[in-house]
N, C-alpha and C positions, 0 to 999 in steps of 0.2 A: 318446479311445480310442488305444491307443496296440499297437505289434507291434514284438517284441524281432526280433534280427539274426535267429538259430536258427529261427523260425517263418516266417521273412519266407523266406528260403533255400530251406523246406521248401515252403512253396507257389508258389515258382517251380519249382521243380524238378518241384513237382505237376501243373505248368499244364505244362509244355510234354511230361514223360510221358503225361498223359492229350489232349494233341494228338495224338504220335505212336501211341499205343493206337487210340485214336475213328479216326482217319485211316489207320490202316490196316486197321483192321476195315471200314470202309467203304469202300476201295479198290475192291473187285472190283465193286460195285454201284452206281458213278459212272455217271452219264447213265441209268440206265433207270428206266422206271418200272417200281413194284410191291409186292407188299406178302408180305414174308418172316419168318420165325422163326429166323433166326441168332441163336445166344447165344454164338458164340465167334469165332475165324479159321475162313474158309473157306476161304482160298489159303496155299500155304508161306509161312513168312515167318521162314525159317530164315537171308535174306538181309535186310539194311532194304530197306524199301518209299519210294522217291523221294516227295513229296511237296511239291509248290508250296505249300500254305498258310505250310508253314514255310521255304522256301527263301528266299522274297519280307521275309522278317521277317530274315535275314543281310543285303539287303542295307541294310535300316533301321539294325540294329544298327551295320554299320559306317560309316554317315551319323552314329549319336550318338557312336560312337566318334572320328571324325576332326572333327565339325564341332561337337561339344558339342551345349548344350540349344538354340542359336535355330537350329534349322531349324522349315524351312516347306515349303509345296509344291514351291517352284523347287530347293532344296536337294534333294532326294527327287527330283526330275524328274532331276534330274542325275544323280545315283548307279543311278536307274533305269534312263535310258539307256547307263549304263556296264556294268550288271554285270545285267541281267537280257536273255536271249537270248531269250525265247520273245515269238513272232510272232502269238500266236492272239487271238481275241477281244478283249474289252477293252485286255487285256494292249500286243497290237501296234498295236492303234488309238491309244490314249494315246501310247503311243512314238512311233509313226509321226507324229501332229500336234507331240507336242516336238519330234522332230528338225527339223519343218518352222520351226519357231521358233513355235507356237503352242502359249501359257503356260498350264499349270492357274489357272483349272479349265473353262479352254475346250479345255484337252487330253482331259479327260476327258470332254467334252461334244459336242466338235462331232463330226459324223457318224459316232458311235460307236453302234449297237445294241447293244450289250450293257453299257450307260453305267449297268443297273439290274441287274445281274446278279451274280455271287456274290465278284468275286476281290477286294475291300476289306475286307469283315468279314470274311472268312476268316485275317486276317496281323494282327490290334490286338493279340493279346496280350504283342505287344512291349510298346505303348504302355500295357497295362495295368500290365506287371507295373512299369517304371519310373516309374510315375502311378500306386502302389498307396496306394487310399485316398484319391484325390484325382479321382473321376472326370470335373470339369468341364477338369480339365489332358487328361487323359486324350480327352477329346470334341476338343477343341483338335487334339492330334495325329492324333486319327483322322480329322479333316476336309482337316488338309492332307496326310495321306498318300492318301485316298479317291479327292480329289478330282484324283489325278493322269489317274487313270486311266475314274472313273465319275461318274455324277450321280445327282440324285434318290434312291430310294430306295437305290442302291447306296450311297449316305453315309450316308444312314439309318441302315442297316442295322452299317453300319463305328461309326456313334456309337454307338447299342444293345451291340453288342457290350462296345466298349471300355469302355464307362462300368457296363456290368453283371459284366464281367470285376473293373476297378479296383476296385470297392467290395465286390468279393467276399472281398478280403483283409482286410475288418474286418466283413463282414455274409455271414449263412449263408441266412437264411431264402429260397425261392423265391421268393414272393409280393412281399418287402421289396425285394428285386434287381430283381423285373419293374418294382416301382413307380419304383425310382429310373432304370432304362432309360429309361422313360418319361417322364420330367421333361425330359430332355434331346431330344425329340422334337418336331415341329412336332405342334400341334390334328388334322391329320388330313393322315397318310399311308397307304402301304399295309402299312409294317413295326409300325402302332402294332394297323391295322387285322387282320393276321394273330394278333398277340399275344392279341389281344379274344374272335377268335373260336375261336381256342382256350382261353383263361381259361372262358371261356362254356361251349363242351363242355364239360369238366372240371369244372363246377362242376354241370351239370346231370346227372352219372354216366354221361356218354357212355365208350366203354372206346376206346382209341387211334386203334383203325381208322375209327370213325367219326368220329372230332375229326380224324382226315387228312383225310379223303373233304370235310366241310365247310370245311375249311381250303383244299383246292385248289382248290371248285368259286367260295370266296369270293376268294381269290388263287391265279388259275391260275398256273404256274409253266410255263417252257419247255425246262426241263433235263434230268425223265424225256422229251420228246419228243425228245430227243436221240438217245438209242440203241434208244426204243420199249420195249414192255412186255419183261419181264427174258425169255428164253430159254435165259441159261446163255452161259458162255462159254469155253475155253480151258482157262484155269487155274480155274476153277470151275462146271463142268457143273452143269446143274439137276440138283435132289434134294428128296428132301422136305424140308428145309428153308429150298430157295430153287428152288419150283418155278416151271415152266414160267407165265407170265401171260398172260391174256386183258384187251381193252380192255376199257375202263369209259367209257362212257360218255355216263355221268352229270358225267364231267370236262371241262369246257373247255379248248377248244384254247385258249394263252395266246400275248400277245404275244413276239415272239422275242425272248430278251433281258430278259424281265420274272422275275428269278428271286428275287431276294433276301428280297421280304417273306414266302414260303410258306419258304422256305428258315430263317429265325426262328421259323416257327411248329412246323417241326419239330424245332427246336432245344427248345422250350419241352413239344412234348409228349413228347418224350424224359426233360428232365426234370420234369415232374408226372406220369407216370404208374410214371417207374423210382424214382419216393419216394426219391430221394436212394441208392437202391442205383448204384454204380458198374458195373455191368457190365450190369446190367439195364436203365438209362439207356441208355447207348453203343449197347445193343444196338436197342431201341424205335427211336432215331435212327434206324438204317440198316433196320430192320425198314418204316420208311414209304417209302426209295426216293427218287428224285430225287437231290441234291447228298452223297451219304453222306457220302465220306470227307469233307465240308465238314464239315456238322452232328454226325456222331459226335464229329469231330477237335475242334471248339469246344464240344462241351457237355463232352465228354473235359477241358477246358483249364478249364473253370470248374469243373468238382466236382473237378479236381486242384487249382484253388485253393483253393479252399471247406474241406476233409479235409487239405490238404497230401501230398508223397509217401506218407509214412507211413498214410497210410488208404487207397491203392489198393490193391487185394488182389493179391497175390501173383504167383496164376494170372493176370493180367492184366499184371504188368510184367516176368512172367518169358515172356510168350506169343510176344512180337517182341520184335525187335534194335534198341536205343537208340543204335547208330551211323544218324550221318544220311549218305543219297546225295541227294547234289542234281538235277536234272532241267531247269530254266529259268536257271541261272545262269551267265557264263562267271566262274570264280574267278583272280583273282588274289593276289601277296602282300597287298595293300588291302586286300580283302575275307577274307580269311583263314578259309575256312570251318571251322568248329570238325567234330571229326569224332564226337563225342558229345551225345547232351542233357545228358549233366553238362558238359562244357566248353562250351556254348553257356550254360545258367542260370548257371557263374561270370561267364562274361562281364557278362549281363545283370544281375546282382546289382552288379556292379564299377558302372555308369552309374546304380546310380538315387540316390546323394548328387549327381551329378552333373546329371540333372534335374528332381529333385526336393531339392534342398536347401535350401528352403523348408521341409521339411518331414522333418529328418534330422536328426539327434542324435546324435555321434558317442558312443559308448560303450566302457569296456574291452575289450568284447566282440564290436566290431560299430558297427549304429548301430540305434538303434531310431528307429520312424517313425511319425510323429503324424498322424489322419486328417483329413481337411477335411473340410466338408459333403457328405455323401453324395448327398442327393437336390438336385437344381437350384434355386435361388434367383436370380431373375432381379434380387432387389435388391441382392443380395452382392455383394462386392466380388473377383475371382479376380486374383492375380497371377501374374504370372510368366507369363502367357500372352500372344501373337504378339496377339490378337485374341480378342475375345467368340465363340465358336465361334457361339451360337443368332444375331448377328447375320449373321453368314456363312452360315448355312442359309437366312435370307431373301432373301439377295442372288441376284440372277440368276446362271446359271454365264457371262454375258457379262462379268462385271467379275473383270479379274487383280490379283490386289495382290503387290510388292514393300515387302520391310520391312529398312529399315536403321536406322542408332545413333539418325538424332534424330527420323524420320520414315515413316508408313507413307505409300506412294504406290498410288492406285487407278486402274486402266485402265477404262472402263466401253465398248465395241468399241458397244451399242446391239443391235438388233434384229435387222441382218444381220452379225453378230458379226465375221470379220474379213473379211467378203468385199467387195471394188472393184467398180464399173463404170466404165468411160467415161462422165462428164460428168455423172453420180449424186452429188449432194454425201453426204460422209462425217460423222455428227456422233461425235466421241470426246470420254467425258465423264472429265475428270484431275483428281482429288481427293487435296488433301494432307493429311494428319492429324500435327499435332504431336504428338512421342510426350515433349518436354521442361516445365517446367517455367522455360520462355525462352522468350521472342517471338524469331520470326522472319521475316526477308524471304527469300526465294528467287526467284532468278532460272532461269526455264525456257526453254532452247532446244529448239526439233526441229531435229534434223540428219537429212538425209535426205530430204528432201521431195525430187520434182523439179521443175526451175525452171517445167515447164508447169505445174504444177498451180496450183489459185488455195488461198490460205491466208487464211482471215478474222482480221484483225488482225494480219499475219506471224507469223514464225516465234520470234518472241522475246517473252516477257512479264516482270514480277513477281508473285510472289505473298506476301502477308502473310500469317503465321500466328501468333497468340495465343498465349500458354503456356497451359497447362493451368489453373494456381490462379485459380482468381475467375473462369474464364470457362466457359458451357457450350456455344457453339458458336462462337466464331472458332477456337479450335485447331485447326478446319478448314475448307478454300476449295478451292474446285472453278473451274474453266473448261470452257469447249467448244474442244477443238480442231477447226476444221472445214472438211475439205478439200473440194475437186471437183476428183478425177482426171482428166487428159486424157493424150493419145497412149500410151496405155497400151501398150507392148509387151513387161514383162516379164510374167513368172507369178505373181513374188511381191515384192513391196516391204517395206523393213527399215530403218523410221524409228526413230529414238532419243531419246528425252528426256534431256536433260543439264538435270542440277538443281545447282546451284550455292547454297550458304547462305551470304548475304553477311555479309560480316565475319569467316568462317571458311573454313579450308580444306576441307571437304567438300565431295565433288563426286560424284551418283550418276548412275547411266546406266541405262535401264528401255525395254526393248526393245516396239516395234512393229511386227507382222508382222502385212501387209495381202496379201490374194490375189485375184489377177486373175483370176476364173474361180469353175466351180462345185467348193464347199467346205462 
């Protein structure tokens, strides 16, 4: 299968128009619960409508932009820290452990409640539209973007998205999309388990309302508990079409922070009950409540892909303003934020020979782009990728990986992830993976230790590693480094791994940040 320059263009352009549509038709009914009949804007929107799903995706774009195609999570972690301001939820929690020097995806893990909640799937259509038609790439980058900031089903939910968006530029059908989402999914989650029990309703001729109602009571969400049942507000006073609500019920309270799997499920009955109508869709989204401008603005981004510009209707992308206002960014010339969706889809068109040039063909015209395997094949061979994404969904979020030219390096911190005690032995498990088709030896120092501590086997080792041809496990070798803290009197310790590959000059350095205290 193959998508000339001209159609490819047009369903970028499609995708991120029907983000900013969905996401602002859903704007005014963010955090509450309830269930409405909007079929158009309720608020002016005579101004653009700020919107974080797409902010958070500038500052991706300009990570591909300056750092090309091998970023990974620490790449991301950085530009994160750089250019995004906003303090709240997952968002400031993720930051707040990078800055302390704790690495994704214990960034996005460690005492973060909302580490399952909406703000990862909401920003992959970057990584869709430069991974279009290759959604195992695509899964790839959604996990190390995800996982800066969230765990568990928050990554979930970031793969689902991305790999349903990517494969949308060469497949239309709903049903054929939910399945290949689903390939890239662990046996049983809660974003596989949302999807199910809405396919279910729907299948059984339940009409929206009901396939919500069984969708929240089987994954509670905690986002309408946010702002409580809808009352109206400001810039859109209740009215008959977004009246006044009373509680239900019949809905369970959910854990704080548990949002993402109910939040796919209303993405999904948005689109099987809007039958592929564009505004009908959009609308059903925001009409169930809880995360709107999320769910409108993402199902908005797939039937823009799906149709391309050119099949949104009219009324709909002449309704709001395609200049973007930012709201969580601080911008500088780096980041350079585009002040259009057409000058942000050039941009984003400009990078995908660039990350996907595996799968680019330059032409008089453009280039046209060749698909890969749609649905997941665990025996396939995927190139061009940092790492197997599904084997990174098994791994605990206690192991950080670092990836340079000839070698990935794995941090595994163990069970009490990076936290010390006085006179508590520490076990850290250091796994090197040959990424060459060359044996080699590496020499491992820690620097940083302090002299009280005791170190099993000192501070200095070898390591041999296999090339890859002819072998299926020396190409990689793990140790324990294993300390016992004493006289503990800072707050935080900042040990270093110096990897040296002998015979050559490389020399990598892979940060360890240990805390004295509760973490």
């Amino acid at each position: 299968m193959k998508l000339d320059y001209k159609a490819y263009c047009d369903k970028v352009k499609g995708c991120y128009l029907g983000k900013n549509i969905g996401g602002t038709l859903g704007a005014p009914f963010e955090c509450f619960r309830g269930v409405y009949d909007v079929d158009f804007f309720m608020q002016d929107v005579s101004s653009p409508v700020p919107n974080d799903d797409v902010d958070l995706q500038l500052v991706w774009l300009s990570a591909v932009e300056h750092e090309g195609k091998n970023i990974d999570s620490h790449i991301l972690a950085q530009y994160w820290e750089n250019y995004v301001s906003a303090v709240i939820s997952e968002y400031g929690t993720g930051k707040n452990n990078y800055s302390m020097g704790i690495m994704p995806p214990l960034s996005g893990y460690l005492r973060n409640e909302n580490r399952e909640s909406n703000g990862a799937w909401i920003r992959t259509e970057i990584w869709a539209c430069l991974c279009a038609g290759n959604p195992a790439l695509a899964a790839n980058y959604a996990y190390y973007d995800a996982c800066v900031d969230h765990s568990g089903e928050g990554i979930y939910a970031a793969v689902f998205t991305a790999t349903v968006q990517a494969a949308a530029f060469f497949e239309g059908d709903v049903y054929k999309l939910v399945e290949i989402g689903l390939s890239y999914l662990p046996e049983k989650c809660g974003v596989r388990n949302a999807v199910e029990v809405v396919l279910n309703s729907f299948k059984r001729g339940d009409d929206w309302k009901t396939a919500r109602k069984k969708l929240l009571i089987a994954e509670p969400s905690s986002f309408g508990e946010i702002g409580g049942e809808w009352k109206g507000i400001p810039s859109v006073p209740a009215s008959k079409k977004c009246t006044v609500q009373t509680k239900d019920n019949d809905i369970p309270k959910a854990a704080h922070g548990y949002d993402a799997p109910a939040s796919i499920g209303i993405i999904l009955i948005g689109w099987l009950y809007g039958k592929g109508d564009f505004g009908k869709s959009v609308c059903i989204a925001t009409n169930c409540g809880e995360d709107t401008d999320c769910t409108a603005g993402t199902l908005g981004a797939i039937l823009g892909i799906i149709g391309g510009a050119e099949k949104i209707p009219e009324k709909w992308k002449k309704g709001c303003s395609e200049k973007i206002a930012i709201c969580t960014l601080r911008p500088d010339l780096l980041l350079n934020v585009p002040e259009t969706v057409a000058a942000l889809c050039e941009r984003v068109v400009k990078q995908f020979p660039v990350v996907s040039s595996e799968r680019c063909t330059f032409t008089e015209n453009g280039f046209e782009i060749t698909s890969a395997p749609l649905v997941y094949d665990e025996n396939a061979f995927y190139p061009y990728q940092q790492e197997n994404f599904k084997e990174l969904l098994k791994e605990s979020p206690s192991t950080a990986r670092f990836h340079f030219p000839s070698l990935t390096v794995k941090v595994n911190y163990g069970e009490g992830l990076c936290k010390i005690e006085e006179g508590v032995e520490k076990r850290i498990k250091v796994t090197l993976c040959n990424k060459l088709y060359l044996a080699q030896y590496l020499t491992v120092r820690v620097n940083g230790v302090p002299i009280e501590w005791g170190v099993v086997n000192g501070t200095e080792r070898a390591v041999g590693l296999e090339h890859w041809h002819g072998s299926k496990v020396n190409h990689t070798n793990s140790f324990d480094l294993i300390l016992t803290p004493a006289t503990l009197k800072n707050y935080k310790y900042e040990l270093t791994l110096e990897i040296s590959v002998n015979g050559r000059g490389e020399k990598y350095f892979v940060p360890i940040t240990l805390i004295n205290g509760a973490c």
